[in-house]
Chimera marker file (.cmm) of the C-alpha trace (Angstrom):
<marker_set name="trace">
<marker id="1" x="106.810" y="119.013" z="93.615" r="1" g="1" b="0" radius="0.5"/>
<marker id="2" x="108.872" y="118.996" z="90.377" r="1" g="1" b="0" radius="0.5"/>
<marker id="3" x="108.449" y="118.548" z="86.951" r="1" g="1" b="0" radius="0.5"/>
<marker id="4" x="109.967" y="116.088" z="84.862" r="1" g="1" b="0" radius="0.5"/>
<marker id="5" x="110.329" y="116.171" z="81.441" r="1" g="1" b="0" radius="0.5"/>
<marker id="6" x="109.815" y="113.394" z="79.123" r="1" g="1" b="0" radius="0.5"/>
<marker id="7" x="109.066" y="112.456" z="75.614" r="1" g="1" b="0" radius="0.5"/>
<marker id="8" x="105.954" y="112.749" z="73.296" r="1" g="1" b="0" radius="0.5"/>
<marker id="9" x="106.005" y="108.895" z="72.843" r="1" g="1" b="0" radius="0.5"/>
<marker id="10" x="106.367" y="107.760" z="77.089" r="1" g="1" b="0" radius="0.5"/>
<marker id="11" x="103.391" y="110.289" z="77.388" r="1" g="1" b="0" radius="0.5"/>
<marker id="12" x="101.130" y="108.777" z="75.390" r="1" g="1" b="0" radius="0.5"/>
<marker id="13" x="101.759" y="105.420" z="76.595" r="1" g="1" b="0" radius="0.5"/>
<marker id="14" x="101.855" y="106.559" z="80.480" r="1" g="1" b="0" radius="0.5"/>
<marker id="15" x="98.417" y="108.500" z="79.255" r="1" g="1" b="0" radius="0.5"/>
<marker id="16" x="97.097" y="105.087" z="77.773" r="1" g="1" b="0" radius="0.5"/>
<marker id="17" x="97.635" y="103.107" z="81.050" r="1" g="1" b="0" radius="0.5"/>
<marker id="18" x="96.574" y="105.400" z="83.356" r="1" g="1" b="0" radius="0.5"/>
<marker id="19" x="93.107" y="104.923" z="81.205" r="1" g="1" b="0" radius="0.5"/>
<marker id="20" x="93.530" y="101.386" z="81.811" r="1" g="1" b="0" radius="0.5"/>
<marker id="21" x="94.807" y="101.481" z="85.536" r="1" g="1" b="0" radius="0.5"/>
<marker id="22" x="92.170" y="103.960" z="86.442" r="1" g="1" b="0" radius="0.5"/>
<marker id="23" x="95.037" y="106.334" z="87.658" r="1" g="1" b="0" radius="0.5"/>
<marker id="24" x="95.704" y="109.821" z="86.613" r="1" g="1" b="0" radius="0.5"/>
<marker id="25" x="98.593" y="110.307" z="84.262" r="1" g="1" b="0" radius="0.5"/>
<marker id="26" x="100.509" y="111.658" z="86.964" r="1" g="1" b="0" radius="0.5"/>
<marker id="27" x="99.590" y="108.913" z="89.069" r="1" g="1" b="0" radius="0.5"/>
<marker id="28" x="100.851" y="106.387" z="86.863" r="1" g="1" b="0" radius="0.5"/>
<marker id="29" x="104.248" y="107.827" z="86.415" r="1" g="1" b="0" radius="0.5"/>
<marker id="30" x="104.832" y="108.101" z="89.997" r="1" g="1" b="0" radius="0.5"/>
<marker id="31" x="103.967" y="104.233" z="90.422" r="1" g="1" b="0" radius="0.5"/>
<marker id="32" x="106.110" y="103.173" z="87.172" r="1" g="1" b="0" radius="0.5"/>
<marker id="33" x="108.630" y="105.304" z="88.943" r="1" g="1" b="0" radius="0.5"/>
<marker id="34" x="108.059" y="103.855" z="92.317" r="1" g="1" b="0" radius="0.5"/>
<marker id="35" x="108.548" y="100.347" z="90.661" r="1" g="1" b="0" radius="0.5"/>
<marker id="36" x="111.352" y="101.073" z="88.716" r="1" g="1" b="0" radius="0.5"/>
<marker id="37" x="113.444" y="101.972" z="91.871" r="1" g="1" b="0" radius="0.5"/>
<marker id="38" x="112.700" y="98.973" z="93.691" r="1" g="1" b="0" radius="0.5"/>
<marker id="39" x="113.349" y="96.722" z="91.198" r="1" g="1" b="0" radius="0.5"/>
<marker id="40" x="117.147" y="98.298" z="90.807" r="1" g="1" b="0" radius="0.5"/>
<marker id="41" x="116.966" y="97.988" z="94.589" r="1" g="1" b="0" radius="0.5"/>
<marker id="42" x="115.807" y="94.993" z="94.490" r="1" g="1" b="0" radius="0.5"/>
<marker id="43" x="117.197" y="92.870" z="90.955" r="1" g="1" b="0" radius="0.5"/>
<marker id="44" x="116.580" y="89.427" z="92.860" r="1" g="1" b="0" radius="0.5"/>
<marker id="45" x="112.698" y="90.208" z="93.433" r="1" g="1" b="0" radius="0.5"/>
<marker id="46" x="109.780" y="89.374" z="91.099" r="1" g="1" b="0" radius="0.5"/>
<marker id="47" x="107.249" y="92.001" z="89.809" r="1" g="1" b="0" radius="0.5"/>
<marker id="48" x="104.502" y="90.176" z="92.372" r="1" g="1" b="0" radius="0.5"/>
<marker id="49" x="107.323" y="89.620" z="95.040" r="1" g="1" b="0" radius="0.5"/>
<marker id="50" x="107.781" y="93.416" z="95.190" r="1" g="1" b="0" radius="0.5"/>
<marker id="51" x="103.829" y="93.958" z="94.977" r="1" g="1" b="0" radius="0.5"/>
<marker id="52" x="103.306" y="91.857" z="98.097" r="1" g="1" b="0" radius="0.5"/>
<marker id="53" x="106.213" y="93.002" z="100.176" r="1" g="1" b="0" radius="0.5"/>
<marker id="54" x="104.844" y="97.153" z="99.567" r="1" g="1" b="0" radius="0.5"/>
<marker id="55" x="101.032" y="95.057" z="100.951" r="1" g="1" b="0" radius="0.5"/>
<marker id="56" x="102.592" y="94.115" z="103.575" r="1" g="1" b="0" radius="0.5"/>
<marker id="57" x="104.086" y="96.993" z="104.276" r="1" g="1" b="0" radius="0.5"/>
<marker id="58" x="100.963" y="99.120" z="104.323" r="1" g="1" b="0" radius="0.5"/>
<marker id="59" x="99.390" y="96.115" z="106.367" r="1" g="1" b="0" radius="0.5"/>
<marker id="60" x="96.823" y="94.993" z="103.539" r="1" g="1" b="0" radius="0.5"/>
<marker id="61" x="95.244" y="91.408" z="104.329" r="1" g="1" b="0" radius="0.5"/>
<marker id="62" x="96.179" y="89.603" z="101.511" r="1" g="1" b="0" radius="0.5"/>
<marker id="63" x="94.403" y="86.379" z="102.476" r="1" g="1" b="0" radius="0.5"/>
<marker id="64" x="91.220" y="87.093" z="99.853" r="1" g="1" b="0" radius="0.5"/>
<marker id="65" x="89.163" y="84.012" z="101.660" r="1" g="1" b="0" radius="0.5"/>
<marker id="66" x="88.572" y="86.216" z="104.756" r="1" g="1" b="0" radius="0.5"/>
<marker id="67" x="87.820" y="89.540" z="102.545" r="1" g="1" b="0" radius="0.5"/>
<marker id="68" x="85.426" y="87.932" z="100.635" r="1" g="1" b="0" radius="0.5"/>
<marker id="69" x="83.988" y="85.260" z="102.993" r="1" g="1" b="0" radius="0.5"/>
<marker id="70" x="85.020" y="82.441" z="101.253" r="1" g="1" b="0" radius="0.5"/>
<link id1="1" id2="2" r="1" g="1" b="0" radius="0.2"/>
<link id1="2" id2="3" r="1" g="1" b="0" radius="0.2"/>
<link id1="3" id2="4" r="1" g="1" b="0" radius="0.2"/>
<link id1="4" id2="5" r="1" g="1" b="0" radius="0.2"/>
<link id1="5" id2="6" r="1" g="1" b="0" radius="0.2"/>
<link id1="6" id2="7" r="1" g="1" b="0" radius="0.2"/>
<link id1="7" id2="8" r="1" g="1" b="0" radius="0.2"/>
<link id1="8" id2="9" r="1" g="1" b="0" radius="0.2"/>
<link id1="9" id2="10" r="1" g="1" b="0" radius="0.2"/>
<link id1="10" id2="11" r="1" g="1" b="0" radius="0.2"/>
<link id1="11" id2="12" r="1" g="1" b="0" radius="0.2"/>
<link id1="12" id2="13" r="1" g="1" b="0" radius="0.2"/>
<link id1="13" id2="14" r="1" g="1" b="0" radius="0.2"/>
<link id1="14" id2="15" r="1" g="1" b="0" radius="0.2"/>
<link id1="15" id2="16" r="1" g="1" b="0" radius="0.2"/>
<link id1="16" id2="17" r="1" g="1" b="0" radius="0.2"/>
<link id1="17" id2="18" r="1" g="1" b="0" radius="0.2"/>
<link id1="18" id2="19" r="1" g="1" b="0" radius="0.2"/>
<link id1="19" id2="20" r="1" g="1" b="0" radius="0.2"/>
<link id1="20" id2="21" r="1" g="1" b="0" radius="0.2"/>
<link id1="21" id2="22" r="1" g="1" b="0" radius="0.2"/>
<link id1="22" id2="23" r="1" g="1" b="0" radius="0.2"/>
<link id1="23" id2="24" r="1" g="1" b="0" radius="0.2"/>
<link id1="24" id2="25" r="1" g="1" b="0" radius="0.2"/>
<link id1="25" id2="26" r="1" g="1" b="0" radius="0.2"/>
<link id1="26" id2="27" r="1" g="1" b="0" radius="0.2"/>
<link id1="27" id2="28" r="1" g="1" b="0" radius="0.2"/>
<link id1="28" id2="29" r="1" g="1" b="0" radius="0.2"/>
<link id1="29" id2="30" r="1" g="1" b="0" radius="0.2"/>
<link id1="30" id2="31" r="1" g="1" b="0" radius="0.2"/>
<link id1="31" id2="32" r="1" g="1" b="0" radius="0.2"/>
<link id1="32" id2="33" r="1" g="1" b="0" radius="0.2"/>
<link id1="33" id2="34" r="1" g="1" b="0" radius="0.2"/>
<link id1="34" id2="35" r="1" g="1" b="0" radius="0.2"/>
<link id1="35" id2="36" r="1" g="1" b="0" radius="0.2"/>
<link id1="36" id2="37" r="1" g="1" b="0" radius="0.2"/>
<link id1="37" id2="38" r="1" g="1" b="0" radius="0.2"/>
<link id1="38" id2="39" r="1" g="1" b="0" radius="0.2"/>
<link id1="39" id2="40" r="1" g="1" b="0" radius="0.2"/>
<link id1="40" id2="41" r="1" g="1" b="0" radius="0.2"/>
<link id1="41" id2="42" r="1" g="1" b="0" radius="0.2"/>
<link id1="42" id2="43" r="1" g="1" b="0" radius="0.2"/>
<link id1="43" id2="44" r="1" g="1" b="0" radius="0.2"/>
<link id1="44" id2="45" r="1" g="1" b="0" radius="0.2"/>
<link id1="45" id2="46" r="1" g="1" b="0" radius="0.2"/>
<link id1="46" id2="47" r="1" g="1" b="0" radius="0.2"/>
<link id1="47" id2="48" r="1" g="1" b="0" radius="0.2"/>
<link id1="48" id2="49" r="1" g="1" b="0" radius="0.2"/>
<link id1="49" id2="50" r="1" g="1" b="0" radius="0.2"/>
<link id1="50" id2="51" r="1" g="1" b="0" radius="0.2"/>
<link id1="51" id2="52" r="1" g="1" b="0" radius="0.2"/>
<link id1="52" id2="53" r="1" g="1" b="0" radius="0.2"/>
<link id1="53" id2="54" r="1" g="1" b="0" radius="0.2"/>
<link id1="54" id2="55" r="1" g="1" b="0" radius="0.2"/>
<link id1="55" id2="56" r="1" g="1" b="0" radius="0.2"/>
<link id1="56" id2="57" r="1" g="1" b="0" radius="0.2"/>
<link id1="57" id2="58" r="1" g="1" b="0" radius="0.2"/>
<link id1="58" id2="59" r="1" g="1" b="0" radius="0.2"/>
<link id1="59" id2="60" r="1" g="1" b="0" radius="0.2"/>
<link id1="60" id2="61" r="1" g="1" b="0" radius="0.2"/>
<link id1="61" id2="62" r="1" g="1" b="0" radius="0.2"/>
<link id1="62" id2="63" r="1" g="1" b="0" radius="0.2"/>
<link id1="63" id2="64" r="1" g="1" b="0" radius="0.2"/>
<link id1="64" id2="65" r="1" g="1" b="0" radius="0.2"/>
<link id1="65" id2="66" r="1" g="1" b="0" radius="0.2"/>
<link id1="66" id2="67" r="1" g="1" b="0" radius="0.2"/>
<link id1="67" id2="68" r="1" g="1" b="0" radius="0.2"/>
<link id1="68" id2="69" r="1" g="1" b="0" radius="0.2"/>
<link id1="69" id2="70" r="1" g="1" b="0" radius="0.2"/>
</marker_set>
């Protein structure tokens, strides 16, 4: 584990979104890191493209009907 060090003004808004996302601060700087990278990885994928394609790759059902019965 490392630290990283970055300004007054990202911390605050990381710190205001992790209130929102229900995610520690850390937390939310590792996933706006995580999401960062695969975007450059991947310029030709959507936000939601790349949020469905990390489901499926932790094997979430994203088919709502059979989690909620409907």
């Amino acid at each position: 584990m490392g630290i990283v060090k970055i300004n007054d003004e990202l911390h605050e808004e990381i710190r205001k979104a992790s209130s929102v996302m229900v995610r520690s601060i850390n937390a939310q700087a590792e996933y706006w890191i995580k999401m960062g990278m695969l975007a450059e990885a991947n310029p030709s994928m959507t936000f939601s493209e790349l949020i469905r394609e990390q489901m499926k790759q932790a094997d979430v059902d994203l088919d709502l009907r059979k989690v909620i019965g409907g």
